[in-house]
C-alpha positions in Angstrom: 106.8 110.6 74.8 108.6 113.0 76.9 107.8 112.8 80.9 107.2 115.9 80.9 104.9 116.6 78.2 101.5 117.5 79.6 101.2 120.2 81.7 99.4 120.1 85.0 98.6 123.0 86.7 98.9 122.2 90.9 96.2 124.0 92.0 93.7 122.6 89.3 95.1 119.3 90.7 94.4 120.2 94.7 90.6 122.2 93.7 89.9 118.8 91.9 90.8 116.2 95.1 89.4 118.8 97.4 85.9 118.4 95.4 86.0 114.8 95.1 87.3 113.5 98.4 84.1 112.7 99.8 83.5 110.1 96.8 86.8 109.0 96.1 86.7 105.8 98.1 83.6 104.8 96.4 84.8 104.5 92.7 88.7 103.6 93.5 88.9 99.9 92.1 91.8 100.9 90.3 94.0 102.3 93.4 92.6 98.9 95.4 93.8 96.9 92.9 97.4 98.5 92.5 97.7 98.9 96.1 97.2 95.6 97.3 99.9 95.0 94.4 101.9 96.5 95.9 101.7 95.6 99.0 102.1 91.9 97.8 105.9 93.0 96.4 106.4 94.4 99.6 106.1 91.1 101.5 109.7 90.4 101.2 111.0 94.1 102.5 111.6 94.2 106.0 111.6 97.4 107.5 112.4 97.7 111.8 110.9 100.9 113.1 112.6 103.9 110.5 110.0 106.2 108.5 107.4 105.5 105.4 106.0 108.3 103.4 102.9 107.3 101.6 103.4 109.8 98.9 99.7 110.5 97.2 98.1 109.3 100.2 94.4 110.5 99.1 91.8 109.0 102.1 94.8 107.2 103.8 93.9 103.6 102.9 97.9 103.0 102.2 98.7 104.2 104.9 96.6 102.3 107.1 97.3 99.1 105.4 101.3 99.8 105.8 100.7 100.1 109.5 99.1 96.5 109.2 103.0 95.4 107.9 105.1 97.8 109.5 104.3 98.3 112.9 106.5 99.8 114.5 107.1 102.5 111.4 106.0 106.0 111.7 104.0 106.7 108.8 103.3 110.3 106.6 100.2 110.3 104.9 101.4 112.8 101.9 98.8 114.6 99.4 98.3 117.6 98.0 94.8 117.8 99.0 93.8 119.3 102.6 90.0 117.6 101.7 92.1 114.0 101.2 93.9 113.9 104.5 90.7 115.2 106.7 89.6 111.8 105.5 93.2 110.5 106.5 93.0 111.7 110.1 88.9 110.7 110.3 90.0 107.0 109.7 92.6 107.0 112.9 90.6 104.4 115.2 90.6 105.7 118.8 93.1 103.9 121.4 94.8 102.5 118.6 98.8 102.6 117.5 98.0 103.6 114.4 98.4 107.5 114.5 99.9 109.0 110.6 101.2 112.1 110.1 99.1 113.9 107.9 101.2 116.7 105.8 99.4 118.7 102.8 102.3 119.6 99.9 103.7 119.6 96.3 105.2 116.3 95.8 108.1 118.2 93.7 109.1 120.0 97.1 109.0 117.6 99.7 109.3 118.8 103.1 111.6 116.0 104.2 115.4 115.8 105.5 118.1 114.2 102.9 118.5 110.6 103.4 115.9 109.8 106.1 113.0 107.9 104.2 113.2 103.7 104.9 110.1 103.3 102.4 108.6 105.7 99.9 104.9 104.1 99.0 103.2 105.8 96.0 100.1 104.2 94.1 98.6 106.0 91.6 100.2 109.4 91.8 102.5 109.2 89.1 99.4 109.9 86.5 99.0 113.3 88.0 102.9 114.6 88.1 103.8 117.0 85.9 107.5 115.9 85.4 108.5 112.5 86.5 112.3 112.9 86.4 112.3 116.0 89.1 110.1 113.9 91.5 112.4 111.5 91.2 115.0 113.1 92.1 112.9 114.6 94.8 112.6 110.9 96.1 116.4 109.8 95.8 117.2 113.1 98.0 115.0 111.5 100.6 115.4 108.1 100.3 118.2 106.3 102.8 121.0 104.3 101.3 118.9 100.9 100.5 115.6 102.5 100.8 112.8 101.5 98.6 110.3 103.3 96.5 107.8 101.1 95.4 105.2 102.5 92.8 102.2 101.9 90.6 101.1 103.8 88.0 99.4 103.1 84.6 101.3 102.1 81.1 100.3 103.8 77.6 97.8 101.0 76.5 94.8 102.2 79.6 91.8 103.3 78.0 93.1 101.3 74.6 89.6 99.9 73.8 88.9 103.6 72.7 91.9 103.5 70.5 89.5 101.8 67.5 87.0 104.6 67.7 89.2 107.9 67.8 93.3 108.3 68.6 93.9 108.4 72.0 94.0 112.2 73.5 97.4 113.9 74.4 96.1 114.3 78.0 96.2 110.4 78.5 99.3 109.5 77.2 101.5 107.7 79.9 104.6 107.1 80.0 106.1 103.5 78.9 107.7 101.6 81.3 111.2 101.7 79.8 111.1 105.6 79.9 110.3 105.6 83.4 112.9 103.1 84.1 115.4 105.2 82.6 114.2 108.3 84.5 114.8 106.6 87.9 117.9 105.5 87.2 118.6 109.3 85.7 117.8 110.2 88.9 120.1 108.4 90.9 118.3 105.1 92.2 119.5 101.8 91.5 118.5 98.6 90.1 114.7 99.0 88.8 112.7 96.4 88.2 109.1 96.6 86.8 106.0 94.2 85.6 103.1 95.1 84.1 99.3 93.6 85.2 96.2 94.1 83.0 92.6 95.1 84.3 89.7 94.7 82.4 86.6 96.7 83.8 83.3 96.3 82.4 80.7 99.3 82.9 76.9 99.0 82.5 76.6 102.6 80.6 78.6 105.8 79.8 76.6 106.9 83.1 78.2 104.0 85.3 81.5 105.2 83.9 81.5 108.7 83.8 80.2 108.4 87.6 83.1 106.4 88.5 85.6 108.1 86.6 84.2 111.8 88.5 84.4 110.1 91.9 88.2 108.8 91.6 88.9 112.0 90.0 90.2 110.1 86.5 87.5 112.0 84.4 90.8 114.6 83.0 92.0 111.3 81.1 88.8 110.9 78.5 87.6 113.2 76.6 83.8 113.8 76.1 83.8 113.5 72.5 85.7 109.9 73.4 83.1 108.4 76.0 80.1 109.9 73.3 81.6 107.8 70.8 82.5 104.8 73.0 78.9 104.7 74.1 77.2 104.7 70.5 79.1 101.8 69.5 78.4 99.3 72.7 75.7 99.0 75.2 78.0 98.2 78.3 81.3 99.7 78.2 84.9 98.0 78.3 88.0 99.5 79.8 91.2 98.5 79.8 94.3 99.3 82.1 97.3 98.7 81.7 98.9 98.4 85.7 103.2 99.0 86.1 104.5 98.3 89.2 108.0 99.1 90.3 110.9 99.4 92.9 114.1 101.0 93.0 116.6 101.4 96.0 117.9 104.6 97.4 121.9 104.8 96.8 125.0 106.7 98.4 125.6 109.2 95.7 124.2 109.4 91.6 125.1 107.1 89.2 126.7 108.2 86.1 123.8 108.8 83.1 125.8 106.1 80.7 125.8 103.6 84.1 122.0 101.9 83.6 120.3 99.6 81.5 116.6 98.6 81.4 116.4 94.6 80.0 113.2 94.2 78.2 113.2 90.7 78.8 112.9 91.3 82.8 109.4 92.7 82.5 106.7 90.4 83.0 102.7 90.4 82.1 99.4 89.3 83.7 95.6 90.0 82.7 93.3 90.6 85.4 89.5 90.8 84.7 87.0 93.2 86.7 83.6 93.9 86.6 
């Protein structure tokens, strides 16, 4: 699959978050699950003062868990969504430390200084970029010399319990992990490492899921004709998610393209059951 291959349009992306913001945090098991993830690999980065941009904020529950870790950080709550980081700013206690800059933009032009980013956080944005290798290159402009991007996103086999029923739409296919391990290295940051996770979700009806899938904004990824068929075959409804996690490091200057190497055997697996 190329990175690029499906074409999403910004401003259907923004008009979509803007409508869903005030539900998003209701049906966002997915982003909980990935974001505590990552914030577990984080444990072992240690990060004095500097900058974090929690690129694809949404309501700013990254951002405010960051602060939890990184104290003494300043922290940019990033999203395309003006709806999203109204939430962001609403969730600032008063007399508290924890104040994040809120700043609505494209994640392909971000509004940031070479080489001045200690920590680029991103869960569950990837999903929604239109071309994975340009933000990547986007983030190794920002990213200081032995900064970290640390990522989630969701592998090819998400949604793969629908796979029996009818092949799987064009507008769900993600990327595999060894393609986007090739594109940051492409793009200039060094030594990747990813691991997959499994979730396993378990709905009550097509209503349950189509609900939840509306309010996180994920609906774009299933078709109807999909979820119609899915819901004649089964009384409660089964989803599965693939989870990839990853880091890279911010470097002096580009690599070479023929100067990287993905190693299969690196990448680990877990299943995690939800419902």
């Amino acid at each position: 699959m190329r990175l690029d291959s499906v074409k999403l349009e910004t401003s259907a992306i923004r008009q979509r978050f803007d409508a869903i913001a005030s539900t998003f945090d209701k049906a966002d098991f997915v982003h909980e699950k990935t974001r505590a993830g990552l914030l577990e690999r984080l444990k072992p980065i240690k990060i004095d003062g500097g900058l974090i941009l929690d690129l694809g904020s949404a309501t700013g529950k990254g951002s405010k868990e960051l602060h939890k870790v990184y104290r003494s950080a300043t922290i940019i709550s990033f999203d395309i969504s003006f709806e999203m980081l109204k939430k962001v700013l609403r969730k600032r206690p008063l007399f508290s430390r924890y104040n994040p800059l809120a700043v609505q933009g494209d994640a392909s032009r971000i509004p940031i200084q070479d080489k001045c980013v200690d920590l680029v956080f991103c869960n569950q944005m990837l999903p929604w970029v239109d071309n994975l290798s340009n933000l990547f290159s986007e983030i190794e402009r920002i990213l200081k010399p032995n900064g970290v991007f640390s990522f989630a996103t969701l592998g090819p086999e998400t949604f793969s319990g629908l796979y029996t029923i009818e092949k799987r739409s064009k507008a769900f296919l993600y990327p595999d992990m060894h393609d986007v391990g090739d594109a940051l290295v492409q793009a200039g940051l060094s030594d990747p490492v990813l691991d997959i996770d499994r979730l396993k979700a378990t709905f009550p009806s097509l209503a349950a899921l189509v609900t939840d899938l509306e309010a996180c904004g994920a609906s774009r990824h299933l078709s109807a004709r999909q979820l119609e068929l899915q819901a004649t075959h089964c009384k409660t409804i089964e989803m599965d998610f693939e989870l990839v996690y990853g880091h890279a490091w911010g470097t002096k200057k580009r690599l070479q393209n023929d100067e990287y190497q993905i190693d299969p055997k690196s990448i680990t697996q877990r299943t995690t059951t939800f419902k």
